[in-house]
C-alpha positions in Angstrom: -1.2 19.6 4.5 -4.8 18.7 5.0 -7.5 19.5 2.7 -11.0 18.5 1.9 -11.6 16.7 -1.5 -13.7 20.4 -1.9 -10.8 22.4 -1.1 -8.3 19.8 -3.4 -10.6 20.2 -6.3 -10.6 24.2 -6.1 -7.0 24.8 -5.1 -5.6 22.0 -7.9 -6.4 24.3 -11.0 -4.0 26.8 -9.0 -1.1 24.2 -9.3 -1.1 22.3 -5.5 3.0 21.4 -4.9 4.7 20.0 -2.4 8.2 21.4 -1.0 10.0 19.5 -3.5 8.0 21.1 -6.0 6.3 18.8 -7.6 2.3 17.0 -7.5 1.4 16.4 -4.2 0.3 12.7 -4.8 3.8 12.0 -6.1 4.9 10.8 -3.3 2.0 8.2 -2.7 2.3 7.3 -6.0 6.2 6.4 -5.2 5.2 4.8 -2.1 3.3 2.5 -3.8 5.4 1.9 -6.8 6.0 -1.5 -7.6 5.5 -4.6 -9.5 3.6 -6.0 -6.0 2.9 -3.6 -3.4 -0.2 -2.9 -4.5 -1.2 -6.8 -4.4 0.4 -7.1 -0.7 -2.4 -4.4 0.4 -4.8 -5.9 -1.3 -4.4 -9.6 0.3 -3.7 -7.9 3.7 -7.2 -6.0 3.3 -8.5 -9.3 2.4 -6.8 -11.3 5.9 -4.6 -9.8 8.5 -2.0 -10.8 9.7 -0.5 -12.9 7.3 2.9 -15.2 7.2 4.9 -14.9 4.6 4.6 -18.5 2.9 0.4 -17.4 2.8 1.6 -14.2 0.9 4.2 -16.0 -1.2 1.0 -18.7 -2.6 -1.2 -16.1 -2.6 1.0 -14.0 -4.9 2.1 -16.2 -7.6 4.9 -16.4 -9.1 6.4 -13.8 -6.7 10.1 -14.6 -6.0 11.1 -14.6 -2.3 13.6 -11.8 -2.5 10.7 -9.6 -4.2 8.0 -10.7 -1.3 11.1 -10.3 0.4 11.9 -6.5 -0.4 8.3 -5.0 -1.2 7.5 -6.4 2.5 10.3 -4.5 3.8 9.8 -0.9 1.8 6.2 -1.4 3.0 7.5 -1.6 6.4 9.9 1.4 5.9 7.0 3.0 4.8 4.8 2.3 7.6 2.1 0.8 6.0 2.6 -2.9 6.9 3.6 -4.3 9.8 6.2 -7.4 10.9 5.7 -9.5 13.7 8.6 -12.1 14.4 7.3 -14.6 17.3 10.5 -16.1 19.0 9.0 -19.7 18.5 10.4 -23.0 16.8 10.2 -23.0 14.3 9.8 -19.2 14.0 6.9 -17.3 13.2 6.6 -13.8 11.4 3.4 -12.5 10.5 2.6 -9.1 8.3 -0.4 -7.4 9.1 -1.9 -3.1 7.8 -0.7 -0.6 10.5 -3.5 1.4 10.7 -1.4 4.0 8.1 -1.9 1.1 5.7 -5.6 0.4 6.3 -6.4 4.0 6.0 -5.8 3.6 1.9 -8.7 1.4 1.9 -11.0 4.2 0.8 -8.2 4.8 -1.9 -8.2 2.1 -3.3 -12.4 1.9 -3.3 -11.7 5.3 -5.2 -9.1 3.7 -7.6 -11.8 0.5 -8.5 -15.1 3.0 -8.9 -13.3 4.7 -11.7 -11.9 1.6 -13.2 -15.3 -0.1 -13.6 -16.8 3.1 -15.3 -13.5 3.3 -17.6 -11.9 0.0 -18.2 -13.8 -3.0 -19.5 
């Protein structure tokens, strides 16, 4: 379902649901859920592709098995993408799928409203 932020804001007050029945942005929400998902995107807007050991500095004090598994949802979810060059030593490098790099204007969105409500 595509809708204009004009068309959102007029058919919201009419209760919007999804199939399930439920909010509409639920499922991006759950998408995105996560102690570091949201901090992936953000380092991947910053520089793509990244290895993992970049991520893992950049994210401190991130565990490997949660780099590990928020990588890998993101993946499931389209929004990041793994690269695994068959080199020695190997080489895998995480970079936005263009699903991923399309929440850039979300997450300008998200940081507006957070600098005229949160100090």
């Amino acid at each position: 379902m595509t809708m204009t932020y004009e068309e959102f804001k007029e058919k919201v007050s009419s209760v919007i649901l999804t199939e399930q029945g439920n909010c509409p942005v639920m499922p991006v929400v759950q998408m995105l859920q996560g102690k570091w998902k949201l901090q992936i995107l953000y380092e991947l807007f910053i520089q793509s592709p990244m290895r993992f050991g970049d991520l893992k500095r950049m994210l401190q004090p991130i565990t490997n098995t949660a780099l590990t598994n928020a990588l890998k949802e993101l993946e499931k979810n389209e929004l990041v993408r793994r690269v695994q060059y068959n080199e020695m030593p190997l080489r895998v490098e995480y970079s936005l799928t263009q699903k991923g790099q399309d929440l850039l204007p979300v997450f300008y969105a998200i940081l507006q409203w957070g600098m005229k409500y949160i100090p």
